[in-house]
Structures are given as structure tokens and as C-alpha cells.
Residue frames relative to the residue before (quaternion, step in Angstrom):
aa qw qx qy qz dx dy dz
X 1.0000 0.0000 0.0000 0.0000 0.00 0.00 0.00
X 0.6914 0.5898 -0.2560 0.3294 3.35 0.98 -1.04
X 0.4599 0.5626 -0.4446 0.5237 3.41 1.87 -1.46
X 0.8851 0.3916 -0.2332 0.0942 3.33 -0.33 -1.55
X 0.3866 0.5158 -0.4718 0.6016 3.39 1.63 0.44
X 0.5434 0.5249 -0.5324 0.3817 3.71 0.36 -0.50
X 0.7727 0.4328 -0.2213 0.4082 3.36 0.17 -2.02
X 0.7122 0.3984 -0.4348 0.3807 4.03 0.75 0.00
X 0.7289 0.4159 -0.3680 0.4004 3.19 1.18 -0.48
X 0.0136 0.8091 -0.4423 0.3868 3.52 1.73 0.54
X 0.8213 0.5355 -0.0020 0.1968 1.66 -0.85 -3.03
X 0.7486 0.4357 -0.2173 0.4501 3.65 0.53 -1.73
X 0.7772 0.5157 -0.2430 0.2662 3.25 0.71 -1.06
X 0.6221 0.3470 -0.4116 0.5685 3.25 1.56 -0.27
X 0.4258 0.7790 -0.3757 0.2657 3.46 1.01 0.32
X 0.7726 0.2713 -0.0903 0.5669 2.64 2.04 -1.20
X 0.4194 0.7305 -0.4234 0.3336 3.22 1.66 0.59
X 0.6252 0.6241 -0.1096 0.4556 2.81 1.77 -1.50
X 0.4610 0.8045 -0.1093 0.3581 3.31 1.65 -0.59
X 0.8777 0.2304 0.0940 0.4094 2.46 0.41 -1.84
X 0.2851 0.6387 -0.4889 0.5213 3.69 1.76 0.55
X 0.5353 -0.6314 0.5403 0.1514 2.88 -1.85 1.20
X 0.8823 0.3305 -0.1154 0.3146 3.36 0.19 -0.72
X 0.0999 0.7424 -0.6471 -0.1418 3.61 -0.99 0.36
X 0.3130 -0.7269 0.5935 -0.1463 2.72 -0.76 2.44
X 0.1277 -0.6361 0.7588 0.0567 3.40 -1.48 1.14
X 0.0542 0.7800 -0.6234 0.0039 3.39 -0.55 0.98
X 0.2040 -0.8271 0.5227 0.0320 3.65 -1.26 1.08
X 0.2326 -0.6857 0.6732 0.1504 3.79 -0.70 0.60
X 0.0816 0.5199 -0.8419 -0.1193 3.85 -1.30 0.73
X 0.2172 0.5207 -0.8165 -0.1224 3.49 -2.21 -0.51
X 0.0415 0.7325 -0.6793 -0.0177 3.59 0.08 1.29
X 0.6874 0.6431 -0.1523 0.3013 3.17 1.09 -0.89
X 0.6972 0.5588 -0.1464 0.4246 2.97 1.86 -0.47
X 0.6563 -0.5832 0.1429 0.4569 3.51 -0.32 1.39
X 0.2563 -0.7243 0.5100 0.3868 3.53 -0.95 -0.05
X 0.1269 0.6786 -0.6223 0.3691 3.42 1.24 1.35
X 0.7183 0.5374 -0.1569 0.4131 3.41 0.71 -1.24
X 0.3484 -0.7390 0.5063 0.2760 3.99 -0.32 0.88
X 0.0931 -0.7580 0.5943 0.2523 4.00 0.04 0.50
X 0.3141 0.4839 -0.7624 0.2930 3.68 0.14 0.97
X 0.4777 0.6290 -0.5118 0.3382 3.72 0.57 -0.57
X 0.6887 0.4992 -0.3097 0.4249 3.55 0.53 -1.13
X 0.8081 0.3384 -0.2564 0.4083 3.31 0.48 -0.87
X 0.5242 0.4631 -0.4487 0.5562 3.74 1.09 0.23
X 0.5902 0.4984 -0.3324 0.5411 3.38 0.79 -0.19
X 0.7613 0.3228 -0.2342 0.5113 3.34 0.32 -0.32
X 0.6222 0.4664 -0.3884 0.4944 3.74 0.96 -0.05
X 0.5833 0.6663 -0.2674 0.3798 3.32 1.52 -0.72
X 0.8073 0.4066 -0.0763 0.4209 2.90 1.03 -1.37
X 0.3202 0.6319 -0.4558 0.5388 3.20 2.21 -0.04
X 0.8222 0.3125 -0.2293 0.4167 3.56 -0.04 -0.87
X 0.4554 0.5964 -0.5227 0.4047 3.88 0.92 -0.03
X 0.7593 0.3143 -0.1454 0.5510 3.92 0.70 -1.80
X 0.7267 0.3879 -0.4527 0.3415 3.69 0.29 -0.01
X 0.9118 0.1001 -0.1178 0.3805 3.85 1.15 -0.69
X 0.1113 0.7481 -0.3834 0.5301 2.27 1.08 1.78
X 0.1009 -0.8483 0.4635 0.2353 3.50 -0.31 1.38
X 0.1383 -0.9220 0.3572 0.0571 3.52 -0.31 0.88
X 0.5872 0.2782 -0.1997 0.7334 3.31 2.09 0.29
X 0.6105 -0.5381 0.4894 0.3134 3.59 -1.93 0.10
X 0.5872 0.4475 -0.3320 0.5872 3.77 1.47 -0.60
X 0.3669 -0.5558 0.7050 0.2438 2.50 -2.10 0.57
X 0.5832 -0.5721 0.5762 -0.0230 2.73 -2.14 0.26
X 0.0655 -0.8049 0.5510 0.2102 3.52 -0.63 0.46
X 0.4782 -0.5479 0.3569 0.5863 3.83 -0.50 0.28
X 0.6097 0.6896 -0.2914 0.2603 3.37 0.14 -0.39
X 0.6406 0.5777 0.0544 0.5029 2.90 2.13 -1.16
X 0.4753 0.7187 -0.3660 0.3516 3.10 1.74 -1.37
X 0.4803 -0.5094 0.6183 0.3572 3.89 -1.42 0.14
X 0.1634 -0.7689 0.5885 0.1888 3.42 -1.06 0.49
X 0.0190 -0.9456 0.2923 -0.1417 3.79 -0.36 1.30
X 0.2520 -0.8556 0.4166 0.1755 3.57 0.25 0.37
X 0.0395 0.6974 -0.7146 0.0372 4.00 -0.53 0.37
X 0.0212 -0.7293 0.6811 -0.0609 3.69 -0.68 1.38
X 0.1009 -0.7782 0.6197 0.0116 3.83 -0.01 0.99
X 0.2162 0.7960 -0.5604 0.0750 4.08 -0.18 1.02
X 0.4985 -0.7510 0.4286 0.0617 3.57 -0.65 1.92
X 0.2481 -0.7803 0.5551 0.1462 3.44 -0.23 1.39
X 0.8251 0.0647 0.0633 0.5577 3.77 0.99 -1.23
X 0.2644 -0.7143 0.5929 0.2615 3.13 -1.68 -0.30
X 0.1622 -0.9508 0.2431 0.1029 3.41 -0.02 1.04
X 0.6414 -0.5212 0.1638 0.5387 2.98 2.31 0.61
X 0.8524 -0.1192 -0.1574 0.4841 3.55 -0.79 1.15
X 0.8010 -0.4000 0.0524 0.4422 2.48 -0.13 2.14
X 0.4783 0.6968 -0.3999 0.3547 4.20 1.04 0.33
X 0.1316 0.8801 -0.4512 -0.0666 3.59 -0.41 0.50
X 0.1994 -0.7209 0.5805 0.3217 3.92 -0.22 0.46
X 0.3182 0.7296 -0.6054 0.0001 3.74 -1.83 0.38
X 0.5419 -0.6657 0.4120 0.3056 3.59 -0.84 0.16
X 0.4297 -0.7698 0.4509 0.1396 2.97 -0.96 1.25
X 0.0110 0.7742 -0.6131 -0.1567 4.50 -0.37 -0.06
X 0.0230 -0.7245 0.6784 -0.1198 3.35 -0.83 0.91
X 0.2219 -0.7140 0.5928 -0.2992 2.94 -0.96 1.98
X 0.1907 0.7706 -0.5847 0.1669 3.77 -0.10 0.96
X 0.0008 -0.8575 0.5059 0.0941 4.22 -1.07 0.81
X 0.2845 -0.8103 0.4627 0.2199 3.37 -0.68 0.29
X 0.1865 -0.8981 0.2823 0.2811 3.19 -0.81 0.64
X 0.6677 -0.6896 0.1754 0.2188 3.33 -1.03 0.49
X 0.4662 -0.7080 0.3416 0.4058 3.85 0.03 0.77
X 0.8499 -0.1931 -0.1752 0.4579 3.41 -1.21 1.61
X 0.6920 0.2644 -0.4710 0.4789 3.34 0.32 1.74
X 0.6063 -0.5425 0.4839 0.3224 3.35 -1.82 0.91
X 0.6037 0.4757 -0.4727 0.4311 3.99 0.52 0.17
X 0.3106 -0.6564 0.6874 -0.0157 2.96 -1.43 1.61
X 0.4184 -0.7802 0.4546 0.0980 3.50 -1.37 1.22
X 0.5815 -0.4896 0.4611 0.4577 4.10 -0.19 0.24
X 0.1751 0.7540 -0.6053 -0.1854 3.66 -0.04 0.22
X 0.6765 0.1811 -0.0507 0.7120 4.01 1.55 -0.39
X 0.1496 0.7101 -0.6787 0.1131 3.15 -1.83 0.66
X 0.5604 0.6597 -0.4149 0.2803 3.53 0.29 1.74
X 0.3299 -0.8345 0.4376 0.0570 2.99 -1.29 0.13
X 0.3030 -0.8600 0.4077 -0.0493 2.80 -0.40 1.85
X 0.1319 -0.9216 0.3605 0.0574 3.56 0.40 1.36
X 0.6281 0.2940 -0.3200 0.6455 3.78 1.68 0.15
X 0.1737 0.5664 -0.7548 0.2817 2.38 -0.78 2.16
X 0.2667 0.7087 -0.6527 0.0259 3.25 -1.56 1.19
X 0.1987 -0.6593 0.7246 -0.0282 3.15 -1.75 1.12
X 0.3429 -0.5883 0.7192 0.1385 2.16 -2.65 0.30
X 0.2001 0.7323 -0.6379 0.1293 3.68 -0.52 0.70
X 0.3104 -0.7746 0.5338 -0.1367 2.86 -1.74 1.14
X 0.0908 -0.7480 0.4846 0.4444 3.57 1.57 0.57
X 0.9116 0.1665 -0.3395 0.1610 2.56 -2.39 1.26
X 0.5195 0.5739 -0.4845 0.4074 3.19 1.67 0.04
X 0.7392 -0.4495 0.3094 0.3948 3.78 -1.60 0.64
X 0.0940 -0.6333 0.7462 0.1822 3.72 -1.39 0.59
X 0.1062 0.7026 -0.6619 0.2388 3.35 -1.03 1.76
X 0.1493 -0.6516 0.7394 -0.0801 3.25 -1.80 1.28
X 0.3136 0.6849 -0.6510 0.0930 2.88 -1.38 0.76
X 0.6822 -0.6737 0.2605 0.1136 3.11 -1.31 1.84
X 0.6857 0.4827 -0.1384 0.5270 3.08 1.39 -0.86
X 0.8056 0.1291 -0.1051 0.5685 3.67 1.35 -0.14
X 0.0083 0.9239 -0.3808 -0.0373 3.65 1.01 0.68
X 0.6393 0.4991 -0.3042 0.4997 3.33 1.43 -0.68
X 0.2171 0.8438 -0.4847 -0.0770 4.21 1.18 -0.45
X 0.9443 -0.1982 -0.0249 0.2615 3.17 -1.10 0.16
X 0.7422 0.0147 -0.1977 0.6402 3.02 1.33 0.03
X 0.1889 -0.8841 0.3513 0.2435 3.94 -0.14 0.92
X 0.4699 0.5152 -0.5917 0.4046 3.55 1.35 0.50
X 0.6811 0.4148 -0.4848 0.3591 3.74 0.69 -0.57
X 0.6292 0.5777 -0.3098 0.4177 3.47 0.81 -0.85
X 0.6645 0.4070 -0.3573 0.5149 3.93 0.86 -0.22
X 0.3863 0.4134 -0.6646 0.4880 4.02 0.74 0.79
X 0.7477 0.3779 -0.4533 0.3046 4.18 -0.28 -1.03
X 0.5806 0.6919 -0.3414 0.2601 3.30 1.19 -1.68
X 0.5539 0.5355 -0.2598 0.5821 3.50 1.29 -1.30
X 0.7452 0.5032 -0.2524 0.3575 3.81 -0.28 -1.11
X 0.6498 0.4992 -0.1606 0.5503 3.38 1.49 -0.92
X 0.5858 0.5166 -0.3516 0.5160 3.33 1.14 -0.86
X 0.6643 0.3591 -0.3683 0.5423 3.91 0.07 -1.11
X 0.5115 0.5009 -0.5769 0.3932 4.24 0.35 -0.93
X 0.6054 0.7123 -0.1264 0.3318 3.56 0.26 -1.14
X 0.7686 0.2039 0.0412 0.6049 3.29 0.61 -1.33
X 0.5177 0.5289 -0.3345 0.5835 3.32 1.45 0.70
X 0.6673 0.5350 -0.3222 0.4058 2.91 0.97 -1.14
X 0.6261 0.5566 -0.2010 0.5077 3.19 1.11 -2.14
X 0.6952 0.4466 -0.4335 0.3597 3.85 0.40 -0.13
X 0.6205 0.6292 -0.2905 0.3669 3.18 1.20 -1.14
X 0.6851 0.3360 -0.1925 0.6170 3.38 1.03 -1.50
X 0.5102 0.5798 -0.5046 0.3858 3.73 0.02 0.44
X 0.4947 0.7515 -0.1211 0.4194 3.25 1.34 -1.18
X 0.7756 0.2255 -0.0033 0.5896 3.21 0.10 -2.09
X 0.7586 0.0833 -0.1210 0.6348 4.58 0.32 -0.40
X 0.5675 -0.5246 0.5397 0.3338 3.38 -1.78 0.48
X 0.8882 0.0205 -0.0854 0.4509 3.66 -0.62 1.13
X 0.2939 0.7980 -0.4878 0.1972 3.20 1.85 0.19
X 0.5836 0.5857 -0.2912 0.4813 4.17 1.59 -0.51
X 0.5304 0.6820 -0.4981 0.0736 3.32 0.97 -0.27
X 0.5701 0.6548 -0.3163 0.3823 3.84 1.34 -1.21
X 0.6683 0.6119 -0.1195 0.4058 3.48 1.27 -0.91
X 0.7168 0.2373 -0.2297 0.6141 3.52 1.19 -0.89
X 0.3231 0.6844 -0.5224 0.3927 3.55 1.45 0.44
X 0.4992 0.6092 -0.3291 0.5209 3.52 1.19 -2.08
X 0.9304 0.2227 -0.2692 0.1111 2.90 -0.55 -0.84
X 0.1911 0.7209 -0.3560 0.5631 3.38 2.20 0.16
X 0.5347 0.7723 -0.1826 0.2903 3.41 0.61 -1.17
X 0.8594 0.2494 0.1238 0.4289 2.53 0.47 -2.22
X 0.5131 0.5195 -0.3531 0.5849 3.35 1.60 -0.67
X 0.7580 0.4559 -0.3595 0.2973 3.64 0.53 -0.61
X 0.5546 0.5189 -0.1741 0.6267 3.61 1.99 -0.69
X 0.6538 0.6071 -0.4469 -0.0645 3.27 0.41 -0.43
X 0.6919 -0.2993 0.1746 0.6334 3.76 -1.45 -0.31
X 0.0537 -0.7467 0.6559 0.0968 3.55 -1.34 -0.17
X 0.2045 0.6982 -0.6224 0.2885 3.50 -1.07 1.36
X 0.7795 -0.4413 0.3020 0.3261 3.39 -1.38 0.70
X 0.7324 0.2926 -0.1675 0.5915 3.89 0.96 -1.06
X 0.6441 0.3530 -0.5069 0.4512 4.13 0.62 -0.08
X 0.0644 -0.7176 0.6754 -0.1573 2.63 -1.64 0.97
X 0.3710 0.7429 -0.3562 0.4285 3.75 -0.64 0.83
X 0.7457 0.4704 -0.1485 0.4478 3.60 0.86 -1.81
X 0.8002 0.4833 -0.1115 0.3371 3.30 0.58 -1.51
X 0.6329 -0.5116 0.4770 0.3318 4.32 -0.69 0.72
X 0.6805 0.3975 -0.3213 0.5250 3.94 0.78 -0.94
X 0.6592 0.6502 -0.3232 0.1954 3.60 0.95 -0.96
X 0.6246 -0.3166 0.1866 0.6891 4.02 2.15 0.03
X 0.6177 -0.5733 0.4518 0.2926 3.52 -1.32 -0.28
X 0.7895 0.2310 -0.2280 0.5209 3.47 1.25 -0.50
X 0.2232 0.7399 -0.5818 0.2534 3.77 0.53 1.02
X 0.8111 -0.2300 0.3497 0.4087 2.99 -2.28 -0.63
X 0.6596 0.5409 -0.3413 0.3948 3.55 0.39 -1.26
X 0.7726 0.4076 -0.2537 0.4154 3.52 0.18 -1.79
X 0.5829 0.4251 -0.4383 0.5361 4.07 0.77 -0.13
X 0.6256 0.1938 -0.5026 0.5644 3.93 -0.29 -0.39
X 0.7280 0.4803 -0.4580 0.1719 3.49 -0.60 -1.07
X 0.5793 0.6256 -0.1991 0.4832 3.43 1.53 -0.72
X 0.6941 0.4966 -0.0845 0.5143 3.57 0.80 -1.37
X 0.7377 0.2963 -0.1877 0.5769 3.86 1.44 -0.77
X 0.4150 0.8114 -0.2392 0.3350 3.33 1.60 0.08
X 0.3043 -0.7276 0.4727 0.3932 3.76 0.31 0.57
X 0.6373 0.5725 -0.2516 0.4504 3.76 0.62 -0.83
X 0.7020 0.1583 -0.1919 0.6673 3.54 1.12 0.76
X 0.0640 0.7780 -0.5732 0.2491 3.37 1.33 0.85
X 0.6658 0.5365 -0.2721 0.4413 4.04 0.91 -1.40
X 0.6475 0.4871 -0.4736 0.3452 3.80 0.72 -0.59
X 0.3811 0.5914 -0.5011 0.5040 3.96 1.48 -0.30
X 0.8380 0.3586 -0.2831 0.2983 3.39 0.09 -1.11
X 0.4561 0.5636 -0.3458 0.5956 3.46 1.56 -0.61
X 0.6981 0.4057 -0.2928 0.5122 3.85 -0.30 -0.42
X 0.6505 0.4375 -0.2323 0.5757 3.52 0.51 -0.31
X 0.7012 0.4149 -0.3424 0.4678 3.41 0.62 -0.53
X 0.7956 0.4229 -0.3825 0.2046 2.66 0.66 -1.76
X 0.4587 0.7804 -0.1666 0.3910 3.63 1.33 -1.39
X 0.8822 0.1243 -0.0407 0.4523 3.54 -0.15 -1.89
X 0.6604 0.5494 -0.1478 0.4901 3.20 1.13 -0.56
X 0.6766 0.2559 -0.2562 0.6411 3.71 1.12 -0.96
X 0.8456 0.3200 -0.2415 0.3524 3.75 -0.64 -1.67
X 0.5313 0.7270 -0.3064 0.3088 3.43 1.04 -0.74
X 0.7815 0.4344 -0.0789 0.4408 3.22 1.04 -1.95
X 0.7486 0.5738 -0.3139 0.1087 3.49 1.53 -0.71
X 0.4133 0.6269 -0.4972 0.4347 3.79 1.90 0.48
X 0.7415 0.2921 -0.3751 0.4734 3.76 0.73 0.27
X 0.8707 0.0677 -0.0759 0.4812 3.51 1.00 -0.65
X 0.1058 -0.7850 0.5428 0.2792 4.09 0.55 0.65
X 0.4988 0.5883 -0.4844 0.4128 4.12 0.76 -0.17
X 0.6800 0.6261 -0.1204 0.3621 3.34 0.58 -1.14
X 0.7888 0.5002 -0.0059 0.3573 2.79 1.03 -1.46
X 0.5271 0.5740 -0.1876 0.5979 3.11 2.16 -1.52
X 0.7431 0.4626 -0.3049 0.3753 3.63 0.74 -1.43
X 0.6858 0.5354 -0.2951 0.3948 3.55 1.35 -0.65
X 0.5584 0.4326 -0.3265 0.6280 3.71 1.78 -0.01
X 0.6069 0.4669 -0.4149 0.4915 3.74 1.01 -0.16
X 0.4497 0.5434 -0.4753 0.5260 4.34 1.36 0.02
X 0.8055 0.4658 -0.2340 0.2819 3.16 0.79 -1.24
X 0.4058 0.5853 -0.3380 0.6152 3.33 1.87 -0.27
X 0.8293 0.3249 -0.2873 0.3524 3.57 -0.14 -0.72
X 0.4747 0.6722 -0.3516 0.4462 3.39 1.57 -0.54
X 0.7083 0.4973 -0.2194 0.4504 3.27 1.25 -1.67
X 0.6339 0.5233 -0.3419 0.4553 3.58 0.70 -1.02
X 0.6796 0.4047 -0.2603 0.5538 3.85 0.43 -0.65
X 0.5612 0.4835 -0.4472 0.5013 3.74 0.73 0.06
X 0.6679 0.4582 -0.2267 0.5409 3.63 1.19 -1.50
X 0.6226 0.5247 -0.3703 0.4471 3.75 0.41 -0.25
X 0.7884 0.3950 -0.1827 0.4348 3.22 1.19 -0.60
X 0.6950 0.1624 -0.1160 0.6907 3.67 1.76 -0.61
X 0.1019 -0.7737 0.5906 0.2053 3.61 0.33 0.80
X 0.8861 0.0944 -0.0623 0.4495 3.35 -1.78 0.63
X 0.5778 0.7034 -0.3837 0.1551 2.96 0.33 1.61
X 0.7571 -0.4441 0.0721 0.4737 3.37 -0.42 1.29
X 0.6590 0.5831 -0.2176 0.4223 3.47 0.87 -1.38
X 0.6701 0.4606 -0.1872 0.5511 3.35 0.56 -1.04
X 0.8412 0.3864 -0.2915 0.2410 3.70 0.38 -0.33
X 0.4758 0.7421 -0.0890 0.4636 2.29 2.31 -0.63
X 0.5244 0.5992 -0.2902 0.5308 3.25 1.50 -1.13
X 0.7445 0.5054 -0.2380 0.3655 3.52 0.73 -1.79
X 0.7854 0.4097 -0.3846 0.2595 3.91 0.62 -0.42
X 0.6942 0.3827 -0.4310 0.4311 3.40 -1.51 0.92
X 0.6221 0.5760 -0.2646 0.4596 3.61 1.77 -0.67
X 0.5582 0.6961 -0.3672 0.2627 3.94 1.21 -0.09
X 0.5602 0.5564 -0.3308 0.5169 3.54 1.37 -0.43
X 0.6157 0.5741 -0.1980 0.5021 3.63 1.15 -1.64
X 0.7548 0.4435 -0.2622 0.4061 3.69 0.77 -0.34
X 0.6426 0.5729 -0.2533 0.4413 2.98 1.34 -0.77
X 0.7682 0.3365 -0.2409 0.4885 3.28 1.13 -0.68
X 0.4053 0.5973 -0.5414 0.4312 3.61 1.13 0.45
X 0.8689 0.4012 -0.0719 0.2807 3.09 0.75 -1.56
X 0.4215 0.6536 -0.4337 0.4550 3.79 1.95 0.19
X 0.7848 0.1765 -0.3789 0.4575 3.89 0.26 -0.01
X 0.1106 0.8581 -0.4433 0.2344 3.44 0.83 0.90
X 0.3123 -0.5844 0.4930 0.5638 3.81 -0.31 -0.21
X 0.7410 -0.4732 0.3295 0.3442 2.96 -1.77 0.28
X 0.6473 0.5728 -0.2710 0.4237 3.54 1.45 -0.93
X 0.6536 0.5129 -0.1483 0.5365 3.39 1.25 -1.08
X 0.4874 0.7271 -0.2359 0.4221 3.55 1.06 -0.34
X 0.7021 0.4571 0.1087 0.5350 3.02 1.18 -2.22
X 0.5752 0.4065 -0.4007 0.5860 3.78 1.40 -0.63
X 0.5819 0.5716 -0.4265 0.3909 3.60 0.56 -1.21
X 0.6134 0.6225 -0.3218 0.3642 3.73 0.27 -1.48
X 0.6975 0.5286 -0.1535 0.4588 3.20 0.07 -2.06
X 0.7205 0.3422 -0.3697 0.4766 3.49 0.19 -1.10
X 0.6285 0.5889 -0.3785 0.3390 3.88 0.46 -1.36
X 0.7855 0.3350 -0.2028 0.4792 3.28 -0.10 -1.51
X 0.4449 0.5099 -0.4701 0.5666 3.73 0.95 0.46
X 0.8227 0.4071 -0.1830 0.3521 3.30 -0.29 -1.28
X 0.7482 0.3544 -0.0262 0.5603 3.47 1.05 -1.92
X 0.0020 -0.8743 0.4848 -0.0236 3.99 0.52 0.92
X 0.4758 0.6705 -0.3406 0.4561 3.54 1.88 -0.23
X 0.7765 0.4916 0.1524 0.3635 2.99 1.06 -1.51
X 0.0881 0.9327 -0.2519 0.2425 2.88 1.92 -0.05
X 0.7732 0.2586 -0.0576 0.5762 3.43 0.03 -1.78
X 0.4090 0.6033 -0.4826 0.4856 3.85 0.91 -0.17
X 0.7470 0.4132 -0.1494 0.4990 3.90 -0.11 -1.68
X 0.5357 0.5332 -0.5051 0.4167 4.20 0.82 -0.67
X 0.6416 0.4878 -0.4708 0.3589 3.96 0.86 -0.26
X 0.3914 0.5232 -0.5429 0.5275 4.15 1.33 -0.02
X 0.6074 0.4980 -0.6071 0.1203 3.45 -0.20 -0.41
């Protein structure tokens, strides 16, 4: 009798270990590109590995129902090998949120992070820790450091979303890490000298009083706009049109900045079709502001006209 209370309260408990993880992470390995000197089982222990680093992993104090989990995408595709066991490739990260009383999930990220390098060695440990991010060897240790960073800046989006600043502890983390990270002759990514659209210039931007408003923009756009439109599409359009104006007065103030564009990719299709049964006046604010703000996207937004 006794075993079998053991094995249920087991049972439950990893029930609710498993639970209570943030994330459901799809996580891909390519190296088409990489010799076939190279065994690509490596890739795919690597990638089973690193499945289980970002999904069970506890990476917040709340729990989680499965139901609840973030749904996210980390596509990691190896351009080279650069010798002993080292490899450089770009990283896409892809996180959505869903939307209140419908099955359609929103872009909450869409990017790509093209200075990535590691070291991996099939079967050697995938480990992080906060308190030593560079460990023992910082090319191997700058594949999680990176992975953690975007976990992070997921996170801090997600909970931005649902409370005003509810992301702040999170895009702290990841401050964190840009400030610790691994450091070596071939990483690259962390550091202000390293370009304009990297790892550094997004946290530093996002934890940055001077973009204090994108908290409030993210909040709008989300709880306030997509949220509101299965009871009210007025409501809803005007609460992504705060977030337009939030954004546009951020850009007036930091042209061409990282934050602000960042916000804007994967989100150009989703806008357009809020905004086509708009009034005609509201329609025309929306535009104006977009094709300001979103300059990538441009010929996308020419359908508001």
C-alpha cells in the first residue's frame, strides 16, 4: 500500500514539475553546410540536448500550466566550422502570444541573430549558470549564454504584454548576461563595438530609462489592442493605435533604433489586417504612423491606403 502512494505522489509531482516550466521550445539544428567530414549525429544530440536545456529548465518563480507554456521557436543554422570542434551560425528566434478568446497566436518576436559561435563536442554537458556565465571554457559556454539571453527577452516580452512592466526582472536577466558575457577572439554579439543591431544594443535599450514608453507600448499594444478585439474591434484598433503613437514618440526621440524595430518584425501582415475595416480616418492615422515607424515594410502598409 505504502509503495503505491509513493509511485502517485511521484507520479504527481513530476507532473507538476513538468508543469510548471515556462516554455514550449521547438529547437532545430541545420549543418547542411557542414562537411560530411563531420558525423551530423552531433547535430542532433545537440539539438535534443538543448531541447531539454530551454524547456526544463526552471527559469522563473511562477508556475505554469501546460496550457500556459510560451510557444517559441529557436532555429540555430551553422554557416561554418571553424576548427576544434568550434562552429559560427545564426541563430532565429521566434516567440507568440496568444490571444484572449481565440486560437490565434500573435508574433510576440521574430529575429535573427547572426553572431553566433560555439563550441560543442557531442555529449559534452549543456550548462548555464547566472552567477558564472563565462565557465570553463567561454566558447562552449557562449552557445547557452546566448539561448538564455533570448529565453529572457521572451520572457520580459511575454510578461510585458499581460501587466505594465510586468518584464522588467527578466530584461534585467538579460542585462546580466550581456554584461558577464563569454568573451574570446571569435564571440561576438555582447559588446557596443560589436555593430548597432546585436545582443547588447537590445537589452541595453529595453532596460534603458529612455525607452521607458516601449513598456507602455507593449502593453498597449497586446492587452489593450489584440486582447479587446473579440468583444470590441474599436477598442481594440484604438488600443494598438496608443501603441503606434507611443512608438512614434519613442522614434522621434532615438532615431533608428534597435528597439523600435525589433518590436515591428513579423507584426506587418497582423497590422494590416487589423487595420483594413478601420474607419477611413483611423485607417490613415494607422498608415502615417506605420510606414513611418515600419520602413522595411513599407509596400506591406500601401494596402491602408
Amino acid at each position: 500500500m505504502h509503495k503505491k502512494i509513493l509511485i502517485i505522489l511521484i507520479f504527481v509531482s513530476s507532473a507538476a514539475l513538468t508543469e510548471a516550466q515556462e516554455l514550449q521550445a521547438r529547437i532545430s539544428v541545420l549543418a547542411n553546410k557542414i562537411s560530411t567530414q563531420v558525423d551530423k549525429k552531433t547535430f542532433q544530440t545537440l539539438q535534443n540536448a538543448l531541447m531539454n536545456f530551454v524547456n526544463n529548465r526552471k527559469w522563473t518563480n511562477d508556475v505554469f500550466q501546460t496550457n500556459e507554456r510560451i510557444n517559441c521557436n529557436f532555429l540555430i543554422n551553422i554557416d561554418k566550422e571553424l576548427g576544434d570542434n568550434v562552429y559560427k551560425a545564426t541563430l532565429t528566434v521566434q516567440a507568440a502570444r496568444p490571444i484572449y478568446n481565440t486560437t490565434y497566436e500573435s508574433p510576440l518576436i521574430n529575429f535573427q541573430d547572426d553572431n553566433l559561435t560555439f563550441r560543442y563536442l557531442e555529449f559534452q554537458p549543456i550548462e548555464f549558470n547566472e552567477n558564472r556565465i563565462q565557465g570553463s571554457d567561454p566558447m562552449a559556454a557562449n552557445l547557452t549564454a546566448v539561448l538564455a539571453y533570448y529565453v529572457y527577452v521572451i520572457l520580459g516580452m511575454d510578461y510585458d504584454s499581460y501587466s505594465l512592466r510586468g518584464g522588467d526582472p527578466y530584461f534585467q536577466k538579460a542585462w546580466n548576461i550581456v554584461n558577464n558575457a563569454p568573451e574570446g577572439r571569435d564571440i561576438t554579439g555582447w559588446k557596443q563595438f560589436d555593430g548597432l543591431r546585436n545582443r547588447y544594443f537590445l537589452a541595453e535599450n529595453i532596460n534603458n530609462n529612455r525607452f521607458a514608453l516601449m513598456h507602455d507600448a507593449l502593453y498597449a499594444y497586446y492587452r489593450s489592442g489584440l486582447d479587446n478585439f473579440y468583444d470590441n474591434e474599436d477598442a481594440g484598433r484604438n488600443g494598438i493605435l496608443n501603441c503606434l503613437n507611443s512608438l512614434n514618440r519613442i522614434n522621434t526621440e532615438n532615431p533608428n533604433s534597435m528597439l523600435v524595430q525589433f518590436f515591428f518584425q513579423g507584426k506587418s501582415t497582423e497590422l494590416v489586417k487589423m487595420f483594413s475595416k478601420a474607419n477611413p480616418d483611423l485607417k490613415k492615422r494607422a498608415r502615417d504612423l506605420l510606414v513611418k515607424l515600419d520602413i522595411t515594410n513599407v509596400n506591406a502598409y500601401n494596402d491602408l491606403r
